[in-house]
LOVOLO-818660 format. One record per residue (C-alpha): residue number from 1; z, x, y. Coordinates in Angstrom, 1 decimal. Last residue first. Example, Ala and Ser with C-alpha at 12.3 -4.5 7.8 and 13.67 -1.06 7.14 Angstrom:
LOVOLO-818660
<atom 2,<7.1,13.7,-1.1>>
<atom 1,<7.8,12.3,-4.5>>
This chain:
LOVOLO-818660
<atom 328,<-27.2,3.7,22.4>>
<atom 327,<-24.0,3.1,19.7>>
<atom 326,<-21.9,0.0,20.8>>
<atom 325,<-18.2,1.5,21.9>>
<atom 324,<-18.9,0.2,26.2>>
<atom 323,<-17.0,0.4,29.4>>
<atom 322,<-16.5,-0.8,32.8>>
<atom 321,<-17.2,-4.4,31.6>>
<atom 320,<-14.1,-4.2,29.8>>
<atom 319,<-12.0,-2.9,33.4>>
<atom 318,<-13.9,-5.8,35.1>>
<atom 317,<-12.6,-8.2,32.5>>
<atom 316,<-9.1,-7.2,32.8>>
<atom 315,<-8.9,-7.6,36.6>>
<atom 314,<-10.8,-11.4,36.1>>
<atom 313,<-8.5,-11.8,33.8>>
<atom 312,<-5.0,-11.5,35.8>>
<atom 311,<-6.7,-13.0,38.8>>
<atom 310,<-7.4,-15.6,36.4>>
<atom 309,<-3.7,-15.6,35.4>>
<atom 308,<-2.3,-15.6,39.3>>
<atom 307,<-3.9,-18.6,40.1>>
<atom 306,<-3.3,-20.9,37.0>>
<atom 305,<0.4,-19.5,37.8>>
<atom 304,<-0.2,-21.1,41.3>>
<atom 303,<-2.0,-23.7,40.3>>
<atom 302,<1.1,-25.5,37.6>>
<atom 301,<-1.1,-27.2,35.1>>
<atom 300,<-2.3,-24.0,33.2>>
<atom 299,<-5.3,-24.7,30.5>>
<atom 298,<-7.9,-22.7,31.9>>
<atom 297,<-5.5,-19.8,33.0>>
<atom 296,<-3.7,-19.9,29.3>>
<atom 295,<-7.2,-19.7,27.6>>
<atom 294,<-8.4,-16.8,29.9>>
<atom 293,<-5.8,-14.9,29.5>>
<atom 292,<-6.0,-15.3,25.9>>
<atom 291,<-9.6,-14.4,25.5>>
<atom 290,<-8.5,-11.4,28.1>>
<atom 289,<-5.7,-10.0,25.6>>
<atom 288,<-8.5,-10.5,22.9>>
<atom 287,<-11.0,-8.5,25.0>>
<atom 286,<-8.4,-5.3,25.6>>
<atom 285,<-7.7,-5.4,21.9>>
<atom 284,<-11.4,-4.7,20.5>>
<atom 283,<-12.2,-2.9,23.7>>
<atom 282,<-9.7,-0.5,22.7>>
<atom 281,<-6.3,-0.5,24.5>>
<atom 280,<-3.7,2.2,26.7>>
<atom 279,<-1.3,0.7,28.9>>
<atom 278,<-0.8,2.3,32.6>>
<atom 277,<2.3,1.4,34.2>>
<atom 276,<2.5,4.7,36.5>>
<atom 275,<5.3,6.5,36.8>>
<atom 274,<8.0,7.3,38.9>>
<atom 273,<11.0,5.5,37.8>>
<atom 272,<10.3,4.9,33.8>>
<atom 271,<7.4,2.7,32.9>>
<atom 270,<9.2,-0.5,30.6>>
<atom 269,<8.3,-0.5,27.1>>
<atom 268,<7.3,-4.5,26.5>>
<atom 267,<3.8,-4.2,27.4>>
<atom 266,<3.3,-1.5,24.5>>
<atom 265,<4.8,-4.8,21.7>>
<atom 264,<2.0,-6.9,23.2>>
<atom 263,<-1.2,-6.4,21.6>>
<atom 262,<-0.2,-5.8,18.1>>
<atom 261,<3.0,-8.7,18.8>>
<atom 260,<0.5,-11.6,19.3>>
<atom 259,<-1.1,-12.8,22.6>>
<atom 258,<0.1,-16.5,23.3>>
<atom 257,<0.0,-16.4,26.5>>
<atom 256,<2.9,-17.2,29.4>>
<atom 255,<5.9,-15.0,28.6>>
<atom 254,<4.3,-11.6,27.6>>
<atom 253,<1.1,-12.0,29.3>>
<atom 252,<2.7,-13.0,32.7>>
<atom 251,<5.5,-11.1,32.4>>
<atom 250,<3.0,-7.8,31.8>>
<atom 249,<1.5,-8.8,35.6>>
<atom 248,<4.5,-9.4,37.2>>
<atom 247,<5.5,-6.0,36.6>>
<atom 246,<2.2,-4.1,37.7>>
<atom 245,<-0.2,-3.7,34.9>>
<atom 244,<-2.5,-0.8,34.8>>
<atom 243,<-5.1,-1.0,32.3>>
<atom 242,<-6.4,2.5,30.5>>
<atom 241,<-9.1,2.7,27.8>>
<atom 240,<-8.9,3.4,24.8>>
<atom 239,<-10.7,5.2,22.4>>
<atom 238,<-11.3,3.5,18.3>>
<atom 237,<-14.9,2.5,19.2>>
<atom 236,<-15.7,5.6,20.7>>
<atom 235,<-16.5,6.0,24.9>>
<atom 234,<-19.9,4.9,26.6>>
<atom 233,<-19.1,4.5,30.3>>
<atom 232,<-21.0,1.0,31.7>>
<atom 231,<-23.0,1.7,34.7>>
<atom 230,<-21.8,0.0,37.3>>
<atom 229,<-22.3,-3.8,38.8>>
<atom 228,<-20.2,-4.2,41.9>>
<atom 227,<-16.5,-5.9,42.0>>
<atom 226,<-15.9,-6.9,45.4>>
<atom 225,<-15.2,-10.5,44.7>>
<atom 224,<-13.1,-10.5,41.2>>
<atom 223,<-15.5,-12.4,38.4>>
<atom 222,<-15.9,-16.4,38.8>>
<atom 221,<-13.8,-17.8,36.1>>
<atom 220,<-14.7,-20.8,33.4>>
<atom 219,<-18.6,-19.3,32.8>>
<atom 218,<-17.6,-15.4,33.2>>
<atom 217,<-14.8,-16.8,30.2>>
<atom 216,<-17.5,-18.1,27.9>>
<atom 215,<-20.0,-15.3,28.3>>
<atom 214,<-17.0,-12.9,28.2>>
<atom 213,<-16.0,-14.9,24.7>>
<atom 212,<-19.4,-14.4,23.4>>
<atom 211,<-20.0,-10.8,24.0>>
<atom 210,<-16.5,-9.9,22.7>>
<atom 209,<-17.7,-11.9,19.4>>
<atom 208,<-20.7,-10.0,18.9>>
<atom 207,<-18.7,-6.8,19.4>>
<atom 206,<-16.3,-7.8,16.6>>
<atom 205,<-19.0,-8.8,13.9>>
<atom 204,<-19.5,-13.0,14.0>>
<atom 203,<-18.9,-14.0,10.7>>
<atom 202,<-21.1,-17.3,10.5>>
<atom 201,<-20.6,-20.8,11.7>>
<atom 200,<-20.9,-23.9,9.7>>
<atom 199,<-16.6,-23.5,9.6>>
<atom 198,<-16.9,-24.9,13.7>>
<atom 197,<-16.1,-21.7,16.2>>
<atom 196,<-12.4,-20.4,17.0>>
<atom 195,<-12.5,-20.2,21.2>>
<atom 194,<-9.5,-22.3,21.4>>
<atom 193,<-7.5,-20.6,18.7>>
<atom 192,<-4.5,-20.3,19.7>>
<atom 191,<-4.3,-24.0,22.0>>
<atom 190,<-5.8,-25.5,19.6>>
<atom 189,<-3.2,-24.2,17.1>>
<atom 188,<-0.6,-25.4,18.9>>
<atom 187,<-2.3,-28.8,19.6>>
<atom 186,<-2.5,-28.9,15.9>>
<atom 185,<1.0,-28.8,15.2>>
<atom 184,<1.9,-31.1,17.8>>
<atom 183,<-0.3,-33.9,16.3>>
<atom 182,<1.4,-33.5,13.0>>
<atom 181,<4.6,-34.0,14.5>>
<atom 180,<7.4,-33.4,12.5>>
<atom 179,<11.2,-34.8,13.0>>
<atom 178,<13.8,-34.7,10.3>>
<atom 177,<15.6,-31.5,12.2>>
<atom 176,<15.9,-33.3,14.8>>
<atom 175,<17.3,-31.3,17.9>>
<atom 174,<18.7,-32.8,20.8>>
<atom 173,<21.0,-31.3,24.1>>
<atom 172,<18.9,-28.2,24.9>>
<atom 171,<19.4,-26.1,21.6>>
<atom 170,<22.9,-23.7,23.2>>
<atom 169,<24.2,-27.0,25.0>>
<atom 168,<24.2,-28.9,21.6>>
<atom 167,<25.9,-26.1,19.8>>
<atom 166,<28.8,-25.4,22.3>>
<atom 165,<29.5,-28.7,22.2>>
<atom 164,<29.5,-29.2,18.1>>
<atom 163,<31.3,-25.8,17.7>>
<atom 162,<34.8,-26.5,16.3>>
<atom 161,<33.4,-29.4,14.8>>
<atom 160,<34.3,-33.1,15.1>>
<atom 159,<31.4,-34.4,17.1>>
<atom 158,<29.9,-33.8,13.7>>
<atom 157,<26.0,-33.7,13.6>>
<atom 156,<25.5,-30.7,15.7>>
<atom 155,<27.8,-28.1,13.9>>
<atom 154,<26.5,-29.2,10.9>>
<atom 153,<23.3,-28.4,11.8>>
<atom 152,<24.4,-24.8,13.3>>
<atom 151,<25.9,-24.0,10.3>>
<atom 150,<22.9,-25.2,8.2>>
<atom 149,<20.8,-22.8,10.7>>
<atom 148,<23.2,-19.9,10.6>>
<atom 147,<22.9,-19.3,6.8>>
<atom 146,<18.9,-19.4,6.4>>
<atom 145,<19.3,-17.2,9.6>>
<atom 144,<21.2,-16.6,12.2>>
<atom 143,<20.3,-19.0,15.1>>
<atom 142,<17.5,-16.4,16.8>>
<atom 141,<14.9,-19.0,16.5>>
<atom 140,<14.9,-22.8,16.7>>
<atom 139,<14.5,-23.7,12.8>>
<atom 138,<11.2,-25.6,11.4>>
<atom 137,<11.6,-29.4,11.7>>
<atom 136,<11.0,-31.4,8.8>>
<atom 135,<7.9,-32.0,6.5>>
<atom 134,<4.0,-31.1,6.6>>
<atom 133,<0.7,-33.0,6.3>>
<atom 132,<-3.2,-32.0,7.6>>
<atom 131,<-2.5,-28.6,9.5>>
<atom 130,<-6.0,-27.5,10.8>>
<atom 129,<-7.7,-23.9,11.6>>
<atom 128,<-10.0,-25.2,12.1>>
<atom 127,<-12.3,-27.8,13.7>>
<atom 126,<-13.5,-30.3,11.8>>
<atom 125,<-17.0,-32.3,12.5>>
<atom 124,<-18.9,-31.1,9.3>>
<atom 123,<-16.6,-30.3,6.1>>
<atom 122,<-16.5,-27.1,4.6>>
<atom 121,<-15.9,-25.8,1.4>>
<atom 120,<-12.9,-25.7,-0.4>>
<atom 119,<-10.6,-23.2,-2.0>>
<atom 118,<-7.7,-24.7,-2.8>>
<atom 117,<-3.8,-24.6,-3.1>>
<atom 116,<-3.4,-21.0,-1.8>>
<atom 115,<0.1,-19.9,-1.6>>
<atom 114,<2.4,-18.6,1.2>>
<atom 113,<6.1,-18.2,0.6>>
<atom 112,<7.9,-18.2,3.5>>
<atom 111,<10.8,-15.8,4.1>>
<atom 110,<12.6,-15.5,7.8>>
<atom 109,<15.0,-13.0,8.1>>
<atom 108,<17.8,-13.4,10.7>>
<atom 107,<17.3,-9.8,11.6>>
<atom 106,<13.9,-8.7,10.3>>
<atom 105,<12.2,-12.0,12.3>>
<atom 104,<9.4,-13.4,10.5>>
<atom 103,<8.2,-12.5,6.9>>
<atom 102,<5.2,-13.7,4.9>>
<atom 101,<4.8,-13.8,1.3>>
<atom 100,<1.7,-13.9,-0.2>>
<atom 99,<0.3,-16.5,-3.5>>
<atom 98,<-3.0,-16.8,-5.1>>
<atom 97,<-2.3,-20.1,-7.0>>
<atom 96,<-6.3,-20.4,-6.1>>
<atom 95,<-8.3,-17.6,-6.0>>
<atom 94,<-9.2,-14.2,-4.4>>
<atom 93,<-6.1,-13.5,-1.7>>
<atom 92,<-6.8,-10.3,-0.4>>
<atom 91,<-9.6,-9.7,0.4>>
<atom 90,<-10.5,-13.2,1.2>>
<atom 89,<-8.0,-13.4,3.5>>
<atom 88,<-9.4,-10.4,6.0>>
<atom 87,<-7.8,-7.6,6.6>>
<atom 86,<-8.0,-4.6,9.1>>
<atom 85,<-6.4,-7.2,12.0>>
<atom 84,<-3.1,-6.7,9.0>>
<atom 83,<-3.0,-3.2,9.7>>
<atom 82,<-1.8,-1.9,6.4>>
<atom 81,<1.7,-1.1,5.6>>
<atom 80,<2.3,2.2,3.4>>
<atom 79,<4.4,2.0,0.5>>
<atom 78,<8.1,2.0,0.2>>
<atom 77,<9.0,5.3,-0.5>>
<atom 76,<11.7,5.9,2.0>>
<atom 75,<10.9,2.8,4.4>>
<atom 74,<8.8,3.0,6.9>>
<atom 73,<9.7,3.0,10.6>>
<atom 72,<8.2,5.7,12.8>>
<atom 71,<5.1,5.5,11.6>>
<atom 70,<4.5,1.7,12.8>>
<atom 69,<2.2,-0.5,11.1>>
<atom 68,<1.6,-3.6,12.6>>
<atom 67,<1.6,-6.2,9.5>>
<atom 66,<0.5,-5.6,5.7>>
<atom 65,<2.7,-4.6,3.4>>
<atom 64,<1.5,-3.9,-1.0>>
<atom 63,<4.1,-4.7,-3.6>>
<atom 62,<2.2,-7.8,-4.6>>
<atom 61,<1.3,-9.0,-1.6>>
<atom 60,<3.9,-8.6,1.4>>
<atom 59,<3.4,-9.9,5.0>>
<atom 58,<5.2,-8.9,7.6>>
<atom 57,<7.2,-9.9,11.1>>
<atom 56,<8.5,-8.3,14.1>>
<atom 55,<10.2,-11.0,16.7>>
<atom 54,<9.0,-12.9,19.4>>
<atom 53,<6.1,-15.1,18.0>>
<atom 52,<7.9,-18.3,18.8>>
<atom 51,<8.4,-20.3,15.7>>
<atom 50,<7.0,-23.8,15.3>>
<atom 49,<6.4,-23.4,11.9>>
<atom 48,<2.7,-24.2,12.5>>
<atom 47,<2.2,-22.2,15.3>>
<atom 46,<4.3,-19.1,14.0>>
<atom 45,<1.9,-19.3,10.6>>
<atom 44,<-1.4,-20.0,12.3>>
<atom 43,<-0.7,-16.6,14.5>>
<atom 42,<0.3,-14.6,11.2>>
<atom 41,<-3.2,-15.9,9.7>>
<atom 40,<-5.0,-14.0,12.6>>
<atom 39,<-3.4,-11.4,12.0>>
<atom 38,<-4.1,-11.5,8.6>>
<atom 37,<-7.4,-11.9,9.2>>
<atom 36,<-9.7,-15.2,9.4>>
<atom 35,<-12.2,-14.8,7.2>>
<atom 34,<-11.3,-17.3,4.6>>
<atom 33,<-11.4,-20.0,7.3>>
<atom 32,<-7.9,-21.9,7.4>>
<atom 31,<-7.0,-25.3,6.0>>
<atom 30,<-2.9,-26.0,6.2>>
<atom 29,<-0.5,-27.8,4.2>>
<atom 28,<2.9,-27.4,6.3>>
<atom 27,<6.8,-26.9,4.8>>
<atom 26,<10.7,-27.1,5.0>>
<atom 25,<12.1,-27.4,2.0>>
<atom 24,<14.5,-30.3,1.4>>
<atom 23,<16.7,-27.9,0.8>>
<atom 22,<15.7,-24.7,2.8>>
<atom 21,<16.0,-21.2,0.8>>
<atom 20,<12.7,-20.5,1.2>>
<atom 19,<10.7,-21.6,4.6>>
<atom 18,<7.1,-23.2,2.9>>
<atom 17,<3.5,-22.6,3.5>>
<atom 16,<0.6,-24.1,1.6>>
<atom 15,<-2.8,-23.3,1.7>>
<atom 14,<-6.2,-25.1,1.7>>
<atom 13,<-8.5,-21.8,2.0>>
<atom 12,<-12.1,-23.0,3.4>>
<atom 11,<-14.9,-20.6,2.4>>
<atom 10,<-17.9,-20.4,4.9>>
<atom 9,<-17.9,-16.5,4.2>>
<atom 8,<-19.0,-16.7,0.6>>
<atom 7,<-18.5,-16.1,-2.4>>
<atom 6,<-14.9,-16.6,-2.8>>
<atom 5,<-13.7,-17.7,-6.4>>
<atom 4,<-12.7,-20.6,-8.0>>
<atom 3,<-14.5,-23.3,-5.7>>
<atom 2,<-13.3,-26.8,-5.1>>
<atom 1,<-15.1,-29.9,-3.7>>
């Protein structure tokens, strides 16, 4: 069952996704909640591409950007880019044959064309976000581009070419690029969106949502011993708070979670000699780098790195329950 318009937050978006300039294209049919942000959307995307999150990347609607914004980096008179956590689907994309275009990776740039297909509404038992059908293997990254990547499967297919060896030892030995696993797309997206509730639920506001996950997470990991109750410190929504991080600590979020570039990009500016590696977040951001955390910790198979993650969580969880934005 189809709608035309959204009315509501229980909308499901079916939507399409495909890599231009790839013949046969390259693509995934996804259903995602209407109210899932852009941000949120630009995590379905890398999971369902099979891309790594490890490069910038935008979305363009119209002639409006949404992404991270960064004032140091626009454009001469482009227009301004829009936080893309500050928008929801819906906003922005009202019908279907609405279409967006996302971009990954400003060097080798990436294009897909995002459309929506329908707008549906729920179905009991399912989980989303969900992939239901796709084709072909998305790219590796960092291989050059539309260009680079039929190069580089050329280069693998004939034993022949100048750079068949180097190729194969540069990917890991195999690639197929006529191989897609449904299955694997969804684990992915599991794995992102573990906490995501069933479509029957509601919007949950920001701070309702923070509450819930800490319940969750208190649940999987006992909190740090020697942490006392305090009185919480009330500061503004948009303050933040300090977390130190030692070095092991910021390669542990950066390499093993699946935290996007917003919350990320400060971890990767490394303290000069002599001072402290204190990152500044709101409690918005500081509770989803401890929902993913937590999600990496509970799903680690190696116990030492399971270990050192719910230390990692329980340390950011006491700094969160240090401090509160809701009005008295």
């Amino acid at each position: 069952m189809t709608t035309q318009k959204i009315g509501s937050s229980q909308e499901i978006y079916q939507i399409q996704i495909t890599l231009l300039g790839t013949s046969p294209p390259i693509w995934r049919r996804l259903l995602v909640p209407a109210e899932l942000t852009l941000g949120q959307l630009h995590d379905v995307l890398q999971a369902a591409m099979g891309w790594e999150n490890c490069h910038l990347h935008e979305f363009r609607i119209g002639r409006q950007r949404f992404g991270v914004p960064d004032p140091d980096d626009r454009p001469m008179g482009a227009p301004a880019c829009i936080h893309e956590r500050k928008v929801h689907l819906s906003d922005v994309l009202h019908e279907p044959g609405a279409k967006a275009e996302y971009t990954y990776d400003f060097g080798d740039s990436w294009e897909h064309a995002v459309i929506v297909e329908k707008i549906l509404t729920p179905e009991a038992g399912l989980i989303y976000p969900l992939c239901t059908d796709g084709k072909l293997h998305g790219p590796p990254e960092d291989c050059g581009g539309i260009g680079g990547f039929y190069n580089f499967l050329e280069a693998i297919r004939n034993p022949d070419h100048d750079e068949h060896e180097e190729m194969l030892e540069w990917i890991g030995g195999r690639f197929d690029p006529e191989s897609f696993s449904l299955a694997a797309v969804n684990q992915r997206l599991q794995q992102k969106f573990r906490s995501a509730q069933k479509t029957a639920a509601k919007r949950i506001t920001p701070k309702s949502k923070r509450a819930t996950d800490m319940d969750f997470m208190a649940r999987s990991f006992p909190p740090a011993s020697g942490i006392l109750p305090q009185a919480r410190k009330r500061i503004r929504p948009d303050e933040k708070v300090p977390l130190e991080l030692n070095d092991n600590e910021r390669e542990l979020i950066l390499k093993h979670t699946f935290a996007g570039d917003e919350l990320t990009n400060r971890l990767r500016i490394v303290p000069k000699p002599g001072e402290s590696p204190i990152y500044g977040f709101n409690l918005d951001d500081l509770d989803d780098l401890a929902g993913y955390v937590a999600a990496e910790a509970n799903h680690a198979k190696n116990k030492k790195l399971q270990k050192e993650l719910q230390r990692l969580f329980s340390r950011i969880a006491a700094v969160l329950e240090s401090y509160t934005d809701e009005a008295p």
